[in-house]
C-alpha positions as CSV (number, residue, x, y, z in Angstrom):
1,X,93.1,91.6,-92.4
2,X,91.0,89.7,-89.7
3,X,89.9,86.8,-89.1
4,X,86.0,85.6,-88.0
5,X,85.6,83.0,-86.8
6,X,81.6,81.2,-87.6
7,X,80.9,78.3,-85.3
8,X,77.3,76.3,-85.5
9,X,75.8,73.3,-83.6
10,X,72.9,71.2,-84.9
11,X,71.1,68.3,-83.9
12,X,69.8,65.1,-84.9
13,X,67.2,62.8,-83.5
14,X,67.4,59.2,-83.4
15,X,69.0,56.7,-80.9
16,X,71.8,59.1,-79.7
17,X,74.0,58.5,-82.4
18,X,75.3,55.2,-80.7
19,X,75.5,53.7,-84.3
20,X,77.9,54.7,-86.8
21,X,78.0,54.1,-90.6
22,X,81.6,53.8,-92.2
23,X,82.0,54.3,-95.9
24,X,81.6,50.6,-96.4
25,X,77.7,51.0,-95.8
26,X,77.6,48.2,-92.9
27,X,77.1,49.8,-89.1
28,X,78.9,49.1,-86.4
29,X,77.7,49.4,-82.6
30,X,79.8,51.7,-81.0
31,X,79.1,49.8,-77.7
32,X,80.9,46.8,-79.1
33,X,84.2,48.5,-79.6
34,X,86.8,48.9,-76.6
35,X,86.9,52.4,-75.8
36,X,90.2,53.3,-77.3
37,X,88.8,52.0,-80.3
38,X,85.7,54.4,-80.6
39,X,87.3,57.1,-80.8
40,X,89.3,56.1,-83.9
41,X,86.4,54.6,-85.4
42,X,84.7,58.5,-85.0
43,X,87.7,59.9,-86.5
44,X,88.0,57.6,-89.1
45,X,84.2,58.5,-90.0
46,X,84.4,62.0,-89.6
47,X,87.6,62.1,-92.3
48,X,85.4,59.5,-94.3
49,X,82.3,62.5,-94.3
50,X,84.3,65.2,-94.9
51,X,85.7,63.8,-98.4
52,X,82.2,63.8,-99.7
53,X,81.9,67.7,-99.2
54,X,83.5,69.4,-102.4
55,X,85.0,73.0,-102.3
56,X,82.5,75.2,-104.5
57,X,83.1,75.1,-107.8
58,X,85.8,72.7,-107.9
59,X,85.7,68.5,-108.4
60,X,88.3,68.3,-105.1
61,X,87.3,67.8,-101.8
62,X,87.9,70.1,-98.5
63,X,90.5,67.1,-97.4
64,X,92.5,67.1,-100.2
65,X,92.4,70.8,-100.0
66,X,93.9,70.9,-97.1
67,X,91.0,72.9,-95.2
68,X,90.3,70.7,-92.7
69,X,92.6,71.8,-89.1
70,X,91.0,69.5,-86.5
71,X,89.2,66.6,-86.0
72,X,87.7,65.4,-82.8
73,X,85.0,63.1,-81.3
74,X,83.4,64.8,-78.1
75,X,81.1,62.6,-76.7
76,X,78.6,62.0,-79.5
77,X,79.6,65.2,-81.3
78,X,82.1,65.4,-84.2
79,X,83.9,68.4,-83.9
80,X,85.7,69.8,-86.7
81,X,87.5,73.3,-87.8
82,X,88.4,74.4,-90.6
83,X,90.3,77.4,-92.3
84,X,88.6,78.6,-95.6
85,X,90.7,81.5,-97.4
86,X,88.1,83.0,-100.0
87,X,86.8,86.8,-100.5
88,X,82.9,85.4,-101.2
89,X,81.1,85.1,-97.7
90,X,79.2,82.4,-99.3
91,X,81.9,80.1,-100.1
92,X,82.4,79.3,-96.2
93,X,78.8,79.7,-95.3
94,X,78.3,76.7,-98.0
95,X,80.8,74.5,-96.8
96,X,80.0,75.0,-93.1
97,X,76.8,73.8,-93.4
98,X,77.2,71.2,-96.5
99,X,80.1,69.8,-93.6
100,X,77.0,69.7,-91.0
101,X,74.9,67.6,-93.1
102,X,77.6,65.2,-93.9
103,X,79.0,64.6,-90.6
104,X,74.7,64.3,-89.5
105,X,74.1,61.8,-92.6
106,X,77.3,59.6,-91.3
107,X,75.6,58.8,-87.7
108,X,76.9,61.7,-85.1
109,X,74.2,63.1,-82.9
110,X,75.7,66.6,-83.4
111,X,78.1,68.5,-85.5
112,X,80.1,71.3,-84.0
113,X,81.9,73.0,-87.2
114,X,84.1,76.0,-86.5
115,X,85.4,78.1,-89.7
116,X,88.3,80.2,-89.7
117,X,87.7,82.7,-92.7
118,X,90.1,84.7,-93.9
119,X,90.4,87.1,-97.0
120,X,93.0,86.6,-99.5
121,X,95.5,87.7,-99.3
122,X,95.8,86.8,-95.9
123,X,98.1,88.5,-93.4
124,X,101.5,87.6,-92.4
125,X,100.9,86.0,-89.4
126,X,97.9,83.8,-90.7
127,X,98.9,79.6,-90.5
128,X,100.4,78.3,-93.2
129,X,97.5,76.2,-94.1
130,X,95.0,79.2,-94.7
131,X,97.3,80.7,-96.8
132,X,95.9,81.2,-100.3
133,X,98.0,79.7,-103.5
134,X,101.0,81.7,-104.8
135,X,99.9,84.4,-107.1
136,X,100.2,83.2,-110.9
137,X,103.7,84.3,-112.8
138,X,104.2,85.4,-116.6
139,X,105.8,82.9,-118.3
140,X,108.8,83.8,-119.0
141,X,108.9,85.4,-123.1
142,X,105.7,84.9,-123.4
143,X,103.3,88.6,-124.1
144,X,99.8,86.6,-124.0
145,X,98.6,82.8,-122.6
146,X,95.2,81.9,-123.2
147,X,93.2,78.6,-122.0
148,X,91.4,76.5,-124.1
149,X,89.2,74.9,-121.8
150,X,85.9,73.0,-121.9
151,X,83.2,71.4,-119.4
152,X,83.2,68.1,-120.7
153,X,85.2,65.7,-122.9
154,X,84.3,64.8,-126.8
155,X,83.5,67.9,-127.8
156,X,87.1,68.7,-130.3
157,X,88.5,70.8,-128.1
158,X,92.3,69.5,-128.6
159,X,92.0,70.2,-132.6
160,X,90.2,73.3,-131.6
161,X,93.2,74.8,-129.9
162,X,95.7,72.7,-132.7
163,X,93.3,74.9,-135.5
164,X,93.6,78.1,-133.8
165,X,97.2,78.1,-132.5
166,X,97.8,77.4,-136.6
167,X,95.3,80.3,-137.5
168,X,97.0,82.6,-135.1
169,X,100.3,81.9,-136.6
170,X,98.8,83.6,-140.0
171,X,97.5,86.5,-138.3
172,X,99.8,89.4,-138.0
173,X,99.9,92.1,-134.5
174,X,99.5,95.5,-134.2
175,X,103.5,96.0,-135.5
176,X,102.3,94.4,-138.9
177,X,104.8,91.0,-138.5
178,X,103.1,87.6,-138.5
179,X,102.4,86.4,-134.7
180,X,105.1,84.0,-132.9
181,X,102.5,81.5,-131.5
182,X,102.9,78.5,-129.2
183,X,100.9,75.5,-128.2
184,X,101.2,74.0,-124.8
185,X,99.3,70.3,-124.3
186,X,98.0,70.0,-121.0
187,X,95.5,67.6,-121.2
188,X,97.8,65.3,-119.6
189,X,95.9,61.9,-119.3
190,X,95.6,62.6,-123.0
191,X,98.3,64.4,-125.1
192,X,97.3,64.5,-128.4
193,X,98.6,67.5,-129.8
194,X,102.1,65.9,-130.7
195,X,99.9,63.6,-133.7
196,X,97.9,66.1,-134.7
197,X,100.7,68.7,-135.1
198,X,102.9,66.3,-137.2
199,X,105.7,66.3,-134.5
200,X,107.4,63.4,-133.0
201,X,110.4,62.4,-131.1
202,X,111.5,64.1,-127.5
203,X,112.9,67.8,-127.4
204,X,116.2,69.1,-127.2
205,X,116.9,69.8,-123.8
206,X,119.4,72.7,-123.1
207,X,120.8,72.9,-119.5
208,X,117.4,72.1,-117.2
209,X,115.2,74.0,-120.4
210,X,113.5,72.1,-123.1
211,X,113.9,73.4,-126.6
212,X,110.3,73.1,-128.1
213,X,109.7,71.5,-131.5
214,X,107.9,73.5,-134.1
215,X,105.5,73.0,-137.1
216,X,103.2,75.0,-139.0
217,X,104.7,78.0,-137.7
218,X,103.5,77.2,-133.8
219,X,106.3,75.5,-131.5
220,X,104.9,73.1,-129.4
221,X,105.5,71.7,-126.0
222,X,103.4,68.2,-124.2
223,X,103.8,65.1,-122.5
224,X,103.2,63.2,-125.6
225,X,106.6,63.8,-126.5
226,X,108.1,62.0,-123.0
227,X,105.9,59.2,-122.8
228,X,105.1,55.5,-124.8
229,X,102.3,56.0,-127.5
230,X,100.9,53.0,-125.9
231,X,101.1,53.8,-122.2
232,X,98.4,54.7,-120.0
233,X,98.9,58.2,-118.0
234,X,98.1,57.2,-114.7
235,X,99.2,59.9,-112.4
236,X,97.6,61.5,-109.1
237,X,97.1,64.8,-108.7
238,X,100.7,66.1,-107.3
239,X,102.6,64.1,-110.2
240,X,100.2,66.5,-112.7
241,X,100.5,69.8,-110.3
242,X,104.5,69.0,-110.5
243,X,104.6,68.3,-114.7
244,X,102.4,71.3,-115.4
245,X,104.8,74.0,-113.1
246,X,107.7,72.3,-115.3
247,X,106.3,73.2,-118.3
248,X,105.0,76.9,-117.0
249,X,108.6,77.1,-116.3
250,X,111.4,74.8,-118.2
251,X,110.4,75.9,-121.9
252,X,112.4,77.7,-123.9
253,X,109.7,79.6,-125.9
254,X,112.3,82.2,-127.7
255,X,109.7,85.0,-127.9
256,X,106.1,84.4,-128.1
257,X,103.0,86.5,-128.7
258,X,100.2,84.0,-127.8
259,X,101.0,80.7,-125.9
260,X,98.0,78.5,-125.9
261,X,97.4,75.8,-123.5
262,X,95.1,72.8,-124.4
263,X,93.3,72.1,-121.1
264,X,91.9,69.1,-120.2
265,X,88.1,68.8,-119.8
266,X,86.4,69.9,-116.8
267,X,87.6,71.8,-113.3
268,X,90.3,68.8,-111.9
269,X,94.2,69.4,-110.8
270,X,95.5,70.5,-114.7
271,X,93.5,73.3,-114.8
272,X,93.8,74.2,-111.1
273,X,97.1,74.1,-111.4
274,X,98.0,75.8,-114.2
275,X,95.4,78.6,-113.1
276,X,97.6,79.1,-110.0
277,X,100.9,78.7,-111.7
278,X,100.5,80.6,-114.5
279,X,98.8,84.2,-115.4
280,X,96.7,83.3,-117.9
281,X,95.1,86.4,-120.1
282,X,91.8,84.7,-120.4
283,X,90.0,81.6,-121.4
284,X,88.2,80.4,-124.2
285,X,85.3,77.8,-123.4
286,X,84.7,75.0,-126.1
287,X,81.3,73.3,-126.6
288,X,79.0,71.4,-129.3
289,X,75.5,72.6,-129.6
290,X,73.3,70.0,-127.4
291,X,71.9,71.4,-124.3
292,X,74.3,68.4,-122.4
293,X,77.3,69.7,-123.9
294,X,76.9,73.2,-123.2
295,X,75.2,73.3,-119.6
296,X,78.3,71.1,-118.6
297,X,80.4,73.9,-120.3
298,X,78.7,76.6,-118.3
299,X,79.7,74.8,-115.0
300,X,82.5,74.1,-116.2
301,X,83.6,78.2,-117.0
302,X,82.4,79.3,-114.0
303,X,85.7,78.1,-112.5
304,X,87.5,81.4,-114.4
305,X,86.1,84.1,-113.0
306,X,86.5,83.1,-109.9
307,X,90.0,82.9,-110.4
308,X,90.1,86.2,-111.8
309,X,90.9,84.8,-115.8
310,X,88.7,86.6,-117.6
311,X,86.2,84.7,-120.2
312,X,87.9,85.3,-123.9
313,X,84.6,83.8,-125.3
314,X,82.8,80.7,-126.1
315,X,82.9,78.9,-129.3
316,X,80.7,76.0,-130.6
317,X,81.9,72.8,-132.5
318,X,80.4,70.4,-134.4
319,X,77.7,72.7,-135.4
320,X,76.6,71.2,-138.5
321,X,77.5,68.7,-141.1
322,X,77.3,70.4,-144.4
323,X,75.1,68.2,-147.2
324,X,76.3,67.6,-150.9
325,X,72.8,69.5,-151.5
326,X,74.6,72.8,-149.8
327,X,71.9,72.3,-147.3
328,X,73.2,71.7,-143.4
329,X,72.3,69.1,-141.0
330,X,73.0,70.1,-137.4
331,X,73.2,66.1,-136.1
332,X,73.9,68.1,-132.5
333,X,71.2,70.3,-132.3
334,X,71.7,73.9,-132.2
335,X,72.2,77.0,-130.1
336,X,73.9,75.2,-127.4
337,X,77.2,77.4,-127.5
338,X,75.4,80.9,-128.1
339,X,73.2,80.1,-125.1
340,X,76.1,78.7,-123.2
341,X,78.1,82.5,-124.0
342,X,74.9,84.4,-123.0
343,X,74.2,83.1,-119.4
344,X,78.3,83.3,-118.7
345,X,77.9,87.2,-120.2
346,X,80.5,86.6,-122.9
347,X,81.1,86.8,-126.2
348,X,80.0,84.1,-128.7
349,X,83.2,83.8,-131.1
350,X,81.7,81.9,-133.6
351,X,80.6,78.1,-135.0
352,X,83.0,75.3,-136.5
353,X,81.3,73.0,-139.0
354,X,81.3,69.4,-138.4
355,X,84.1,68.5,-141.2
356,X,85.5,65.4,-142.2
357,X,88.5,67.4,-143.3
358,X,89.0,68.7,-139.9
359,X,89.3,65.0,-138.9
360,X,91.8,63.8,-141.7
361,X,94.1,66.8,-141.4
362,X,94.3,66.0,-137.3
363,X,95.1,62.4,-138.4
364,X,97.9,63.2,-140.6
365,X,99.4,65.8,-138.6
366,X,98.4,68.8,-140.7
367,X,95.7,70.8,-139.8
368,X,92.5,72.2,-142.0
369,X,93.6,75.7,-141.1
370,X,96.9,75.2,-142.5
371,X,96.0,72.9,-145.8
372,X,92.2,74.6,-146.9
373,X,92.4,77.9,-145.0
374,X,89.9,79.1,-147.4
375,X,87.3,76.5,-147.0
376,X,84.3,76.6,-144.9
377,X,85.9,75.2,-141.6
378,X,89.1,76.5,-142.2
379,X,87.7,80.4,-142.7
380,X,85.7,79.6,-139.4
381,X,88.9,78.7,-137.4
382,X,90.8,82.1,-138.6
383,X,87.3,84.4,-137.8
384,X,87.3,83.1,-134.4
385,X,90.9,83.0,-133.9
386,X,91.1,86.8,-135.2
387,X,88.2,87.6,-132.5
388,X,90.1,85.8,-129.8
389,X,93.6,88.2,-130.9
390,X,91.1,91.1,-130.7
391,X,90.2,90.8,-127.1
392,X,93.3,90.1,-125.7
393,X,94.8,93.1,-127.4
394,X,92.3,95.2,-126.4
395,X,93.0,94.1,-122.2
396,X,96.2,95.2,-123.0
């Protein structure tokens, strides 16, 4: 595979760039500073510019992503290289010139951005640095994971996946035996799967593997079971990339065939690193009907594909509030989730009512689906699960 190399120069006007504007927003005079100075001050600002330009698709920046090779001040140009690993010849094209404008905006007279583009996977000589993440691994006993994933927070999508991890547990394969489901909580700054599955206490470990709890015929595995109900989950992106690859890896599923994983909202390092970690079999996208809710959702899913997880589906919440006429009120609006499934080219699985039940069964630990399967909400959450169980065995 080779590697091009893309280099541009542009210009900006003004007084020579001998002013420089730090991320504090005052400016200082370059021609104040002793020399040795300057050129840390440039370096400083050039790091400072760069963390404002965001890979595509993704909330991280091209620091943090490790993209960035050199930095240098030459004269008054910032000169920078990078090394982009991506099959899309947009992907670097954007970034080049988003990095242009940045390093413009922060006061150099010139930019002089170099990318190194190489084609996963890259060959075996390529630097360390452009190599692309390690391809994801089955987990081990597991036939099927899906990702329950959404755009945004607040729209249900925790008792979502708690509903149809439950439903799926009453469904039976293609051998005619019930499935042998589990639930993985990775919405780590906010684990709430342990209440609303009417489990408590830590897990049996067993050598260096966790033994997961079960209820309601789905065995369950999340932080909530390590950590204070009253403390605050404040952990950088590593300590998240390190607790999801132990749970990919240190569970003692027994057999499963459907894990699924309770994502948290939006494109940050839990779903990133679970995508990388893990082979997922597809994704399910969560959303309530107003046009907020869903466009966020559609930005949101567009993460997937590129990633190569294929798009289960996308199922709306919330949709209406049923009236003690047998009328419905949709308090949300409607058609957000069908339009969100058409523009991503997927299927729409289906509507879940806006239920108080829903709410007091997550409370007390025992979910609609299990307690009213036949009611309104409960028949929703076994349709769409049943849909979702027909897609992934038809990718087998």
């Amino acid at each position: 595979m080779n590697t091009q190399e893309a280099t541009s120069r542009c210009e900006r006007g003004g007084k020579n760039g001998k002013a420089l504007a730090p991320a504090g927003g005052f400016r200082i005079e370059k021609s104040a500073l002793p020399r040795n100075l300057r050129r840390i001050v440039d370096t400083d600002s050039i790091l400072n510019a760069l963390r404002q330009v965001k890979y595509p698709g993704f909330s991280r920046d091209i620091v943090s992503f490790g993209l960035v090779k050199k930095t240098e001040v030459r004269g008054e140009a910032a000169v920078v290289a990078l090394a982009v690993a991506a099959s899309a010849p947009e992907v670097p094209e954007r970034i080049r010139a988003e990095v242009e404008a940045a390093l413009l905006a922060a006061g150099f007279a010139r930019a002089e951005v170099s990318v190194a583009v190489s084609a996963p996977p890259p060959p075996p000589n390529a630097p360390a640095a452009a190599v692309a993440a390690p391809k994801p691994e089955p987990v081990a006993g597991v036939r099927r994971v899906i990702a329950i994933a959404s755009g945004k927070g607040g729209v249900g999508k925790s008792t979502f996946s708690v509903n149809i991890a439950c439903a799926l547990a009453q469904l039976r394969g293609p051998d005619g035996e019930p499935l042998r489901v589990g639930l993985l909580d990775c919405d780590i700054h906010g684990p709430s799967i342990p209440l609303m599955m009417g489990l408590s206490g830590q897990p049996e470990i067993a050598g260096e593997m966790f033994t997961p709890p079960q209820n309601h015929g789905v065995k369950v595995m999340s932080l909530g079971f390590f950590i204070d109900e009253d403390s605050p989950v404040i952990w950088r992106g590593p300590m998240i990339m390190k607790i999801i690859r132990q749970f990919a890896t240190q569970v003692a599923w027994g057999g499963l065939d459907v894990l699924v994983v309770d994502l948290p909202p939006g494109t940050g390092d839990a779903p990133l690193s679970l995508a990388q970690t893990v082979a997922l079999d597809g994704a399910v996208i969560v959303t309530t009907p107003q046009a907020a809710a869903a466009s966020v959702a559609r930005r949101g899913a567009a993460m997937f594909p590129r990633m190569e997880i294929p798009l289960l589906g996308v199922a709306e919440n919330m949709s209406w509030l049923a009236m003690p006429d047998g009328g419905r009120q949709e308090i949300f609006g409607g058609g957000g989730g069908k339009a969100a499934a058409e523009a991503l080219g997927t299927e729409f699985l289906g509507q879940v009512p806006l239920d108080p039940n829903i709410r007091e069964g997550g409370d007390a630990g025992a979910p609609v689906v299990v307690t009213q399967p036949a009611s309104e909400s409960g028949a929703a959450f076994i349709t769409i699960a049943s849909r979702i169980l027909e897609k992934i065995l038809a990718s087998a």
